[in-house]
N, CA, C and O atoms as a DFTB+ gen file, in Angstrom:
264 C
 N C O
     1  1     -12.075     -14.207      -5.363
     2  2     -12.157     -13.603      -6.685
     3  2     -12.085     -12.082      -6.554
     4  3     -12.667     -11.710      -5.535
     5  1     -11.683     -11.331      -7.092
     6  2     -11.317     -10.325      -7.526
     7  2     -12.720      -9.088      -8.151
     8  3     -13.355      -9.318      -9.180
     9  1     -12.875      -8.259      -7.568
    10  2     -14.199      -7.147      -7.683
    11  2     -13.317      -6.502      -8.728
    12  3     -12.127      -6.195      -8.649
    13  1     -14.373      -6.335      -9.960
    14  2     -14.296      -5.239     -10.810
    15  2     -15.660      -4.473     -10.917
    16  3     -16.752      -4.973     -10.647
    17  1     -15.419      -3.026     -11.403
    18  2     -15.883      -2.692     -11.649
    19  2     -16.314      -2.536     -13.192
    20  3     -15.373      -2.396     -13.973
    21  1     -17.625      -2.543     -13.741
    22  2     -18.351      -2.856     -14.823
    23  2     -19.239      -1.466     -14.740
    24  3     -19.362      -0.640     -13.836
    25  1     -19.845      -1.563     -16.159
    26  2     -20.819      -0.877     -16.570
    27  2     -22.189      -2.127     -16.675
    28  3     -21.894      -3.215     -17.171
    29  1     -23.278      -1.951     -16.312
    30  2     -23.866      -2.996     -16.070
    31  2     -24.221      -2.835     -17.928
    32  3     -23.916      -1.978     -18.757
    33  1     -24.948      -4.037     -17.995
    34  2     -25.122      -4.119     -19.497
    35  2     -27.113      -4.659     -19.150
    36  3     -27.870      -4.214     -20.012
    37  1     -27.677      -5.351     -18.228
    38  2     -28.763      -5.516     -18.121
    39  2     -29.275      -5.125     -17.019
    40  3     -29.859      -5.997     -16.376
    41  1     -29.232      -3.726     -16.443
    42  2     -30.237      -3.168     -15.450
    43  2     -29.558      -1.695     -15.943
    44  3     -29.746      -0.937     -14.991
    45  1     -28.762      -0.869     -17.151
    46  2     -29.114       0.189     -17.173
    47  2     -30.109       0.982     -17.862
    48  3     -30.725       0.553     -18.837
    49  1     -30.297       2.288     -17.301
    50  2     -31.161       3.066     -18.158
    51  2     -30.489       3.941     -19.249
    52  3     -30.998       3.936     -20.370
    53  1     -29.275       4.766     -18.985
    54  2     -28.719       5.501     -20.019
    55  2     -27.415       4.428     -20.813
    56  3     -27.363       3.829     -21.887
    57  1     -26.321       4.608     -19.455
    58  2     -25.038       3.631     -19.810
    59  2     -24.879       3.028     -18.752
    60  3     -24.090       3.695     -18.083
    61  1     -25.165       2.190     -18.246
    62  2     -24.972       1.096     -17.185
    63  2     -24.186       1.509     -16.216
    64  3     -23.891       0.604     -15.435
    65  1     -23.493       3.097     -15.845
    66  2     -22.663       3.574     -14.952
    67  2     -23.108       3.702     -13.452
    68  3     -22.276       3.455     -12.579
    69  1     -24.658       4.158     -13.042
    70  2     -25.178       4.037     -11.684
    71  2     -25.279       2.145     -11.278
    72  3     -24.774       1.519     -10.347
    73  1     -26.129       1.695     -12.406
    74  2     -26.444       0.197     -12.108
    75  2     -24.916      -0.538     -12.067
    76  3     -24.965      -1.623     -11.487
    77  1     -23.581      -0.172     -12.558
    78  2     -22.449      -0.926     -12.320
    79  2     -21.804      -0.846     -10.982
    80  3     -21.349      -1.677     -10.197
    81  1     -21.982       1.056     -11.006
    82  2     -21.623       1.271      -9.460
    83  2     -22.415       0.530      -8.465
    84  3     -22.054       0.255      -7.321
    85  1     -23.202       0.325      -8.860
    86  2     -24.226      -0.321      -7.532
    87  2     -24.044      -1.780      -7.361
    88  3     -24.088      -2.346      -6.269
    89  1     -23.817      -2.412      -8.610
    90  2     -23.346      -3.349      -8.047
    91  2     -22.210      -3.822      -7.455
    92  3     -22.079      -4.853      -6.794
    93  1     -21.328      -2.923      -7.766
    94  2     -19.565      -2.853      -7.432
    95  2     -19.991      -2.842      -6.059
    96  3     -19.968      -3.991      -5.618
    97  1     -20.531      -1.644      -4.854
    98  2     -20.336      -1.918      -3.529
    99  2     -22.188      -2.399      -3.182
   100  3     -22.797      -2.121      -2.149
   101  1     -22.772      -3.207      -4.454
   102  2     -24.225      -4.015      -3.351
   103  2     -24.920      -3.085      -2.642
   104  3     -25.094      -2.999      -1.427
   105  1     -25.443      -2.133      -3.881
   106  2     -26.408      -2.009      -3.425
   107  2     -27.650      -1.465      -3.997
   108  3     -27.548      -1.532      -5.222
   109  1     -29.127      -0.798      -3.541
   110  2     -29.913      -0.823      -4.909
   111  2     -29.536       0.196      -5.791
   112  3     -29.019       1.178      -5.257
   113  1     -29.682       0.212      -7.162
   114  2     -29.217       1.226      -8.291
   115  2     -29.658       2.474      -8.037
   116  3     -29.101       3.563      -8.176
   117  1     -31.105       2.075      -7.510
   118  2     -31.691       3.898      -7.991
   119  2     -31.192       4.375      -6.599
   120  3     -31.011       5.566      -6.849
   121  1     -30.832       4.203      -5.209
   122  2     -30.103       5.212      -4.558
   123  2     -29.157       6.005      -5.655
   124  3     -29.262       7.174      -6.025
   125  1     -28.076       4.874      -6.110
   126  2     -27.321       5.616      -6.585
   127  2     -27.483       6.472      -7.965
   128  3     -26.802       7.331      -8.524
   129  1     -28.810       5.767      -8.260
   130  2     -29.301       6.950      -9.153
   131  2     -29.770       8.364      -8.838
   132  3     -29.655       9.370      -9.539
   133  1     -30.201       8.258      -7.902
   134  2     -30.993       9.356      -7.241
   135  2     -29.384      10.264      -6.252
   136  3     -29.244      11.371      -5.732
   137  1     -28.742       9.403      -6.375
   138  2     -27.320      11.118      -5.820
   139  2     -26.903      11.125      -7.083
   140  3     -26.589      12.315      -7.115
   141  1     -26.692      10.795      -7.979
   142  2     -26.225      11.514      -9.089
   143  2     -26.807      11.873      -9.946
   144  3     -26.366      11.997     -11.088
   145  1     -28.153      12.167      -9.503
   146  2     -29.097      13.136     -10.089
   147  2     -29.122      14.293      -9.194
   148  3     -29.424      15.412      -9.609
   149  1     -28.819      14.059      -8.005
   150  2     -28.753      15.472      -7.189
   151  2     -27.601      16.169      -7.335
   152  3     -27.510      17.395      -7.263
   153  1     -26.312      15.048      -7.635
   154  2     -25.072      15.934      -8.026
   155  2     -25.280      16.316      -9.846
   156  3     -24.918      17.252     -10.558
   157  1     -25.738      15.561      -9.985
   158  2     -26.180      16.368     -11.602
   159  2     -26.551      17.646     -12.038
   160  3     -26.228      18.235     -13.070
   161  1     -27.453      18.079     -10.883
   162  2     -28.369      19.597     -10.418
   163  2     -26.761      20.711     -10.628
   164  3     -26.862      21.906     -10.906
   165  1     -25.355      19.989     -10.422
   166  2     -24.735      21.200     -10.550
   167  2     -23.977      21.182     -11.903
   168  3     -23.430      22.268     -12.096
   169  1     -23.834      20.542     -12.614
   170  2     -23.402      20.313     -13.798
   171  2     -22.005      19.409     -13.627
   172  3     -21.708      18.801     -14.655
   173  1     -21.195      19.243     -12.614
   174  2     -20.321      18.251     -12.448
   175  2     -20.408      16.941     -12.493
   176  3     -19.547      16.182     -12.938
   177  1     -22.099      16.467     -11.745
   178  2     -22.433      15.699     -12.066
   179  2     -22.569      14.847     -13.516
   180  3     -22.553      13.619     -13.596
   181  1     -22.687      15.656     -14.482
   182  2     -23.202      15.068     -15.787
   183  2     -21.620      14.668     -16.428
   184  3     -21.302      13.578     -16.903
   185  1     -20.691      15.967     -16.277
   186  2     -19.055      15.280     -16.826
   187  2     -18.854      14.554     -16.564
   188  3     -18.343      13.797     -17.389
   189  1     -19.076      14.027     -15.034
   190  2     -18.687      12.902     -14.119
   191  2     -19.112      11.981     -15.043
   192  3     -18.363      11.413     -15.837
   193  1     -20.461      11.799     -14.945
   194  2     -21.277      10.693     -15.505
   195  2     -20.342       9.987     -17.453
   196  3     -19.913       8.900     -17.841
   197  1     -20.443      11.169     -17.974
   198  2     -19.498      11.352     -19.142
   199  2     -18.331      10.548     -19.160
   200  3     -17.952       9.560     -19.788
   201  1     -17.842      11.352     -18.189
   202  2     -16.285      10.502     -18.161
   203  2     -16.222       8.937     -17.805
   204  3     -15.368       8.190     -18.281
   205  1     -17.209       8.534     -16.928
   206  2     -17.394       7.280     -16.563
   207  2     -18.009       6.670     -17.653
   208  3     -17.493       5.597     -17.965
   209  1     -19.032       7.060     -18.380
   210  2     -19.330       6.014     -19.335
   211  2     -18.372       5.571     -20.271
   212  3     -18.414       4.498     -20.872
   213  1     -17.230       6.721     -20.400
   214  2     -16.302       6.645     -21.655
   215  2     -14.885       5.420     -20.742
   216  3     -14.090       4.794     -21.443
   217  1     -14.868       5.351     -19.662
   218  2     -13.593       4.741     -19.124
   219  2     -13.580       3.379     -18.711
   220  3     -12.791       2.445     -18.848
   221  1     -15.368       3.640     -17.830
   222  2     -15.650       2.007     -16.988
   223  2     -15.816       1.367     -18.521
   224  3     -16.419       1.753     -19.523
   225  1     -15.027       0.257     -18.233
   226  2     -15.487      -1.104     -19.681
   227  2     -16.683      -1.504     -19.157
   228  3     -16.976      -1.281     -17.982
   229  1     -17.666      -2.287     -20.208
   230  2     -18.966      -2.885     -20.209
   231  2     -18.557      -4.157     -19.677
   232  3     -17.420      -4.605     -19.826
   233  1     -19.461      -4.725     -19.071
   234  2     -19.211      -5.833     -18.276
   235  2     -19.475      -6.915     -19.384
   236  3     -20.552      -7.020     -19.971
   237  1     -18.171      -7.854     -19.649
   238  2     -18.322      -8.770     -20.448
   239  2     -19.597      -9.859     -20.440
   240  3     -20.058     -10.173     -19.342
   241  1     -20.132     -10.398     -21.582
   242  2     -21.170     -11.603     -21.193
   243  2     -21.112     -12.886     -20.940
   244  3     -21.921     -13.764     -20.636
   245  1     -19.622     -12.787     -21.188
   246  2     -19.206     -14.276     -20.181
   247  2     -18.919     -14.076     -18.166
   248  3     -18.795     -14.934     -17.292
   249  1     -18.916     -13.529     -18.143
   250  2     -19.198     -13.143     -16.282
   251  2     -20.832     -13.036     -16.173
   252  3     -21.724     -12.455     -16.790
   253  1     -20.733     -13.896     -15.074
   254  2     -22.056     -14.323     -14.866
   255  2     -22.110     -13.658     -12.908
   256  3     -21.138     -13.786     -12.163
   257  1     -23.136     -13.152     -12.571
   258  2     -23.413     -11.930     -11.001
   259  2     -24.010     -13.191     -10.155
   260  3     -25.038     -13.859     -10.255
   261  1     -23.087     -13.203      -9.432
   262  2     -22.903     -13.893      -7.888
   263  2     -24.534     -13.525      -7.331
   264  3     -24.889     -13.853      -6.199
């Protein structure tokens, strides 16, 4: 089967963009919460974040997590 990437829809806190990434390469969310809060500290971080909430699609509720 085929890996997509998602916006998680039940483990985020703002827009499901750290918790989707994390599940895309497995692994726990808040690492990846916690570097893009450190890349956040420069303000690239937050566009980043921006742009990803607006592009990654929400993970449909008919796909069900392996």
């Amino acid at each position: 089967m085929e890996k997509k990437l998602y916006r998680s829809t039940q483990n985020k806190m703002i827009a499901g963009v750290c918790s989707g990434l994390a599940e895309y390469i497995n692994i726990d969310p808040t690492i990846i919460r916690v570097i893009w809060a450190l890349i956040g500290l420069t303000g690239t971080g937050l566009i980043a974040y921006l742009v990803c909430a607006l592009i990654i699609p929400e993970k449909p509720s008919n796909i069900i997590d392996a």
